[in-house]
Jmol script that loads the backbone (N, CA, C; Angstrom):
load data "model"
ATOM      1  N   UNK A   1      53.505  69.717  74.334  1.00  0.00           N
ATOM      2  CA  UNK A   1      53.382  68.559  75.198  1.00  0.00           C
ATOM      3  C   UNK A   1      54.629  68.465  76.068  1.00  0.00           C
ATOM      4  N   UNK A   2      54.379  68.211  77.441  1.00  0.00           N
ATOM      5  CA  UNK A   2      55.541  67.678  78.384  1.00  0.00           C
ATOM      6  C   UNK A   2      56.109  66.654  78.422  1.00  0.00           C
ATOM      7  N   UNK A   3      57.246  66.814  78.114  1.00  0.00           N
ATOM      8  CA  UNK A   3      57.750  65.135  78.303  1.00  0.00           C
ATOM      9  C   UNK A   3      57.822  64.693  79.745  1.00  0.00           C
ATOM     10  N   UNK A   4      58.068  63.502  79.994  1.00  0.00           N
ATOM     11  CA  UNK A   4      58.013  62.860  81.781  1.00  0.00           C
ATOM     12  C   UNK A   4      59.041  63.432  81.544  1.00  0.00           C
ATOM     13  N   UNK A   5      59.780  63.090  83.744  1.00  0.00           N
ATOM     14  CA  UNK A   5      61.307  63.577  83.910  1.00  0.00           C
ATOM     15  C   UNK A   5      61.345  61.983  83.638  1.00  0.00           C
ATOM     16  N   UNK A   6      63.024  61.375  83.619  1.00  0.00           N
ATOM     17  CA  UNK A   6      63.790  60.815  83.803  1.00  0.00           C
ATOM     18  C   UNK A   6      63.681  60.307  82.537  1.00  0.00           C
ATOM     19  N   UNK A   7      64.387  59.111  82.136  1.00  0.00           N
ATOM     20  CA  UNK A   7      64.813  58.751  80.777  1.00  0.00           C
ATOM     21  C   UNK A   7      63.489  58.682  79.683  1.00  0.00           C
ATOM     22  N   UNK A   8      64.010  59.345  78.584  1.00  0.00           N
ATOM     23  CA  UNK A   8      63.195  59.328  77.373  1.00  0.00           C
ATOM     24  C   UNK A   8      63.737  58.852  76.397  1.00  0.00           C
ATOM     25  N   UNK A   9      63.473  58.142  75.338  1.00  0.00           N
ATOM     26  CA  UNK A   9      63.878  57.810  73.876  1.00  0.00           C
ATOM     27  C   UNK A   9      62.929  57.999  73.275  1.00  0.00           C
ATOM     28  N   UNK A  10      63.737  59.041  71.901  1.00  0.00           N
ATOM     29  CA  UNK A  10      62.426  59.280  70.909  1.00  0.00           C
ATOM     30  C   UNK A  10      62.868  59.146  70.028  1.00  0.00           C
ATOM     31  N   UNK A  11      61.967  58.501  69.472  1.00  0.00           N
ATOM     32  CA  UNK A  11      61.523  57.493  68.215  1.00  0.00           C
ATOM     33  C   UNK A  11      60.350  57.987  67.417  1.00  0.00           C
ATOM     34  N   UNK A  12      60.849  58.318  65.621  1.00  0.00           N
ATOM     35  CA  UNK A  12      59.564  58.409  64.800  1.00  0.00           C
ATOM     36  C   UNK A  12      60.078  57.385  63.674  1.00  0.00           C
ATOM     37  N   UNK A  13      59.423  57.693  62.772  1.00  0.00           N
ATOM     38  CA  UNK A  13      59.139  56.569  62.101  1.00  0.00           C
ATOM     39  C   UNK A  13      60.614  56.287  60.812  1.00  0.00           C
ATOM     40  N   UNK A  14      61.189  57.014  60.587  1.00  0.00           N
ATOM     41  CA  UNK A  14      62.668  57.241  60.117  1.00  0.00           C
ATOM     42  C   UNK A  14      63.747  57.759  60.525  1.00  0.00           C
ATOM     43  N   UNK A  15      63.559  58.288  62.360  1.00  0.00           N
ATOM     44  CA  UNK A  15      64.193  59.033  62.652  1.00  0.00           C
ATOM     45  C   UNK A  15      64.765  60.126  62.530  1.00  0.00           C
ATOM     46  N   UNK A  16      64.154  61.283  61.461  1.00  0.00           N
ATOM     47  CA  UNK A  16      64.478  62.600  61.324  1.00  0.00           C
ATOM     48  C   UNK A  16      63.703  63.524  62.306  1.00  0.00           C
ATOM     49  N   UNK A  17      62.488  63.057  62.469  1.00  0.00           N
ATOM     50  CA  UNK A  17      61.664  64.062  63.511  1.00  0.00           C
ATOM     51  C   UNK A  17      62.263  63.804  64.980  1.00  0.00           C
ATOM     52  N   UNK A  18      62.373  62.806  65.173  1.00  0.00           N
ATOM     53  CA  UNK A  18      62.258  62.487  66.617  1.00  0.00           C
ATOM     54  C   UNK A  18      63.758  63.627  66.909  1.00  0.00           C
ATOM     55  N   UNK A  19      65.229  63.369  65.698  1.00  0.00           N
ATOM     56  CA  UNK A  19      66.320  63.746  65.871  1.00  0.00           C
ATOM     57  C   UNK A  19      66.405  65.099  66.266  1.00  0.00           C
ATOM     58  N   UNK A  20      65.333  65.991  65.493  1.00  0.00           N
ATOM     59  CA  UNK A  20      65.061  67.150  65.699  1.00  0.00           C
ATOM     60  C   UNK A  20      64.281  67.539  66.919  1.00  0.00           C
ATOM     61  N   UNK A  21      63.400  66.905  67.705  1.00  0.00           N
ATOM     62  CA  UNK A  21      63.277  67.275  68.365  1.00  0.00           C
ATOM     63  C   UNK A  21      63.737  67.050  70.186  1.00  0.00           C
ATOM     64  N   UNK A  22      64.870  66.390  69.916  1.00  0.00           N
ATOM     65  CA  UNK A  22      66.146  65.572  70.992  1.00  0.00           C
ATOM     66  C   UNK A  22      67.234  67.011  70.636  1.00  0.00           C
ATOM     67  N   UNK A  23      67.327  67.494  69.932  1.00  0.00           N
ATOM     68  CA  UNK A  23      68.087  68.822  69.370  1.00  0.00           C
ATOM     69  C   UNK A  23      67.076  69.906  70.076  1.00  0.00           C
ATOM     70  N   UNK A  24      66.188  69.918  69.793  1.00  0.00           N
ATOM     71  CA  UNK A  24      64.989  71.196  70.565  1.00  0.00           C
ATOM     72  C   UNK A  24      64.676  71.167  72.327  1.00  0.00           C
ATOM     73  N   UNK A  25      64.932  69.748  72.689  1.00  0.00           N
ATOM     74  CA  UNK A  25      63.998  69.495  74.113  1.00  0.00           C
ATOM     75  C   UNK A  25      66.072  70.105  74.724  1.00  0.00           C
ATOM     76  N   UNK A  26      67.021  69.369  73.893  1.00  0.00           N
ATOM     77  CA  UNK A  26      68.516  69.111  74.571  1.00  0.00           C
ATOM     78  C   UNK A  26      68.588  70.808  74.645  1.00  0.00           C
ATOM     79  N   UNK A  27      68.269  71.687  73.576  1.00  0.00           N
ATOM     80  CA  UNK A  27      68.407  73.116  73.699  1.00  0.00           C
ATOM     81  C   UNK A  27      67.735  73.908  74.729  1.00  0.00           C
ATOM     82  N   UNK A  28      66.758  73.176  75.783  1.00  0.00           N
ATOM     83  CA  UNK A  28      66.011  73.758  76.283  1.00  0.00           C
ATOM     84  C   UNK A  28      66.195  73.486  77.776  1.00  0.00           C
ATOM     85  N   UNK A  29      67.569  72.415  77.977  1.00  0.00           N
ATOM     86  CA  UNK A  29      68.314  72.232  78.906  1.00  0.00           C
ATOM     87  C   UNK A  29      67.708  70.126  79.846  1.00  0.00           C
ATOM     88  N   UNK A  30      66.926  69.937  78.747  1.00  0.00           N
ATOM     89  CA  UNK A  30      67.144  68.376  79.240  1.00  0.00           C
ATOM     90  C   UNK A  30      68.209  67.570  78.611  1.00  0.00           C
ATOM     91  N   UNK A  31      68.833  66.586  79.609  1.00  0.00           N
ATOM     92  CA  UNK A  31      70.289  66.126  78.941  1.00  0.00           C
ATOM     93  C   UNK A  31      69.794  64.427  79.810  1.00  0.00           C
ATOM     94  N   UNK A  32      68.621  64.331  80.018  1.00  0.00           N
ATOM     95  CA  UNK A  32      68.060  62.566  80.051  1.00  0.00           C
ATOM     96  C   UNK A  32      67.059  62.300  78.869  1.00  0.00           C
ATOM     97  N   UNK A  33      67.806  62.501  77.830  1.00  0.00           N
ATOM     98  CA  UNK A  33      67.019  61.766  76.329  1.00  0.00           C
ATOM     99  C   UNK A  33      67.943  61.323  75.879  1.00  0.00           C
ATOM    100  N   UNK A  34      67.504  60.130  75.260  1.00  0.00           N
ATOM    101  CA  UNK A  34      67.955  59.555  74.059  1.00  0.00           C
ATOM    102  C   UNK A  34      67.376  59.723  72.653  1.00  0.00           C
ATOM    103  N   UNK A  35      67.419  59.121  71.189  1.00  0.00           N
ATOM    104  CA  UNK A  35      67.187  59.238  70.157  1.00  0.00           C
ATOM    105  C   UNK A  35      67.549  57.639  69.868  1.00  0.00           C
ATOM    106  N   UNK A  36      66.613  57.313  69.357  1.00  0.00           N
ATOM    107  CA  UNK A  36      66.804  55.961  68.516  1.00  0.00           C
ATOM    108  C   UNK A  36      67.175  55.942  67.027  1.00  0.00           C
ATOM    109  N   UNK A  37      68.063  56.810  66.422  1.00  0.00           N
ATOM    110  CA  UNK A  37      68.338  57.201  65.018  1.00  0.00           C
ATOM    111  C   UNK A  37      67.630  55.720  63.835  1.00  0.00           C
ATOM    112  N   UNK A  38      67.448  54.864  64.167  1.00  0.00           N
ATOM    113  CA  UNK A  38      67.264  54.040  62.781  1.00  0.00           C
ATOM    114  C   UNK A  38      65.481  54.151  62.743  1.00  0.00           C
ATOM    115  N   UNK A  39      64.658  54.283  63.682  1.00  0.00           N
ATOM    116  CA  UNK A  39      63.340  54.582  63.823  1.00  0.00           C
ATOM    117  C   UNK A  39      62.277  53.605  64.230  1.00  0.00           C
ATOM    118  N   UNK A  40      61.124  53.238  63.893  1.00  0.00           N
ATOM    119  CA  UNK A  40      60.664  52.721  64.006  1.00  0.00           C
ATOM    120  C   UNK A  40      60.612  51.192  62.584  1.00  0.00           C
ATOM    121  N   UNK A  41      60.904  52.188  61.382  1.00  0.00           N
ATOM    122  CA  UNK A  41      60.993  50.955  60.813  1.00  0.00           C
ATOM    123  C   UNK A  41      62.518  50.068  60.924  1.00  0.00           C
ATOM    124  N   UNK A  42      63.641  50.973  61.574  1.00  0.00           N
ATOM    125  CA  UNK A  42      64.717  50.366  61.808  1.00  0.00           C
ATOM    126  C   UNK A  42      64.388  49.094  63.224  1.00  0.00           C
ATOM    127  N   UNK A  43      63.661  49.770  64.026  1.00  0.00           N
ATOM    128  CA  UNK A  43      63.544  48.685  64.813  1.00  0.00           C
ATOM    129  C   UNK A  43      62.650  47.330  64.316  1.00  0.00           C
ATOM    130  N   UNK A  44      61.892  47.745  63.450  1.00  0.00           N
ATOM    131  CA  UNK A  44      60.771  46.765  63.277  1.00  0.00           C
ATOM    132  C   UNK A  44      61.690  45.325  62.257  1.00  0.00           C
ATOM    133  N   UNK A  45      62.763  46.110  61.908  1.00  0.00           N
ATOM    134  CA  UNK A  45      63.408  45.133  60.556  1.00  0.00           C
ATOM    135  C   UNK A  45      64.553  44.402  61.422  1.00  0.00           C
ATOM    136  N   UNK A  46      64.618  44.778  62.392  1.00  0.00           N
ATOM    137  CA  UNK A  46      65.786  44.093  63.720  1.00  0.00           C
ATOM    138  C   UNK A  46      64.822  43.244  64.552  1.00  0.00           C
ATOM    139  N   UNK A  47      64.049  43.461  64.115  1.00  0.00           N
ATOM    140  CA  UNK A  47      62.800  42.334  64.837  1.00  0.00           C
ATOM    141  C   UNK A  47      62.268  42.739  66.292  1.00  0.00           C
ATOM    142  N   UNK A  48      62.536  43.782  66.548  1.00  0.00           N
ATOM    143  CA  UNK A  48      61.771  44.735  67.714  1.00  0.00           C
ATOM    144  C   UNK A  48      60.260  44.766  67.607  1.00  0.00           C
ATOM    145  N   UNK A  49      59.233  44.422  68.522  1.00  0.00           N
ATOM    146  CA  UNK A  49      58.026  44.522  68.868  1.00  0.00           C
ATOM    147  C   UNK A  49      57.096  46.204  68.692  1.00  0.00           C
ATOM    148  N   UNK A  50      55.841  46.386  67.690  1.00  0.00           N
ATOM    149  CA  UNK A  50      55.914  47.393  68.159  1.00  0.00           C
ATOM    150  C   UNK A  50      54.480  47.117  67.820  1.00  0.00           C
ATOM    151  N   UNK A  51      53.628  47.843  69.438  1.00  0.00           N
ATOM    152  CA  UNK A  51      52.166  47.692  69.705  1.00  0.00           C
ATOM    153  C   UNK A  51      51.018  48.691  69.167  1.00  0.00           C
TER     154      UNK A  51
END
end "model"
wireframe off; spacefill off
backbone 0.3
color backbone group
């Protein structure tokens, strides 16, 4: 799958996948990502919205 251009944050659900693959897309020469390291349940317990 392609990611869009311009800013990305990736987010899975504990943050180990997403980390790994911000390590794979960054090796492949994109340097507009982010990583949300705490995940989805980190956001959900900070009271972040998720649809």
């Amino acid at each position: 799958t392609k990611l869009p251009e311009g800013d990305v944050v990736l987010i899975c659900q504990a943050g180990g996948r997403s980390a790994k693959a911000l390590a794979q897309a960054q090796g492949a020469g994109r340097k507009d990502l982010r990583h949300y390291a705490p995940g989805t349940g980190g956001w959900r317990a900070r009271g972040g919205a998720v649809e």
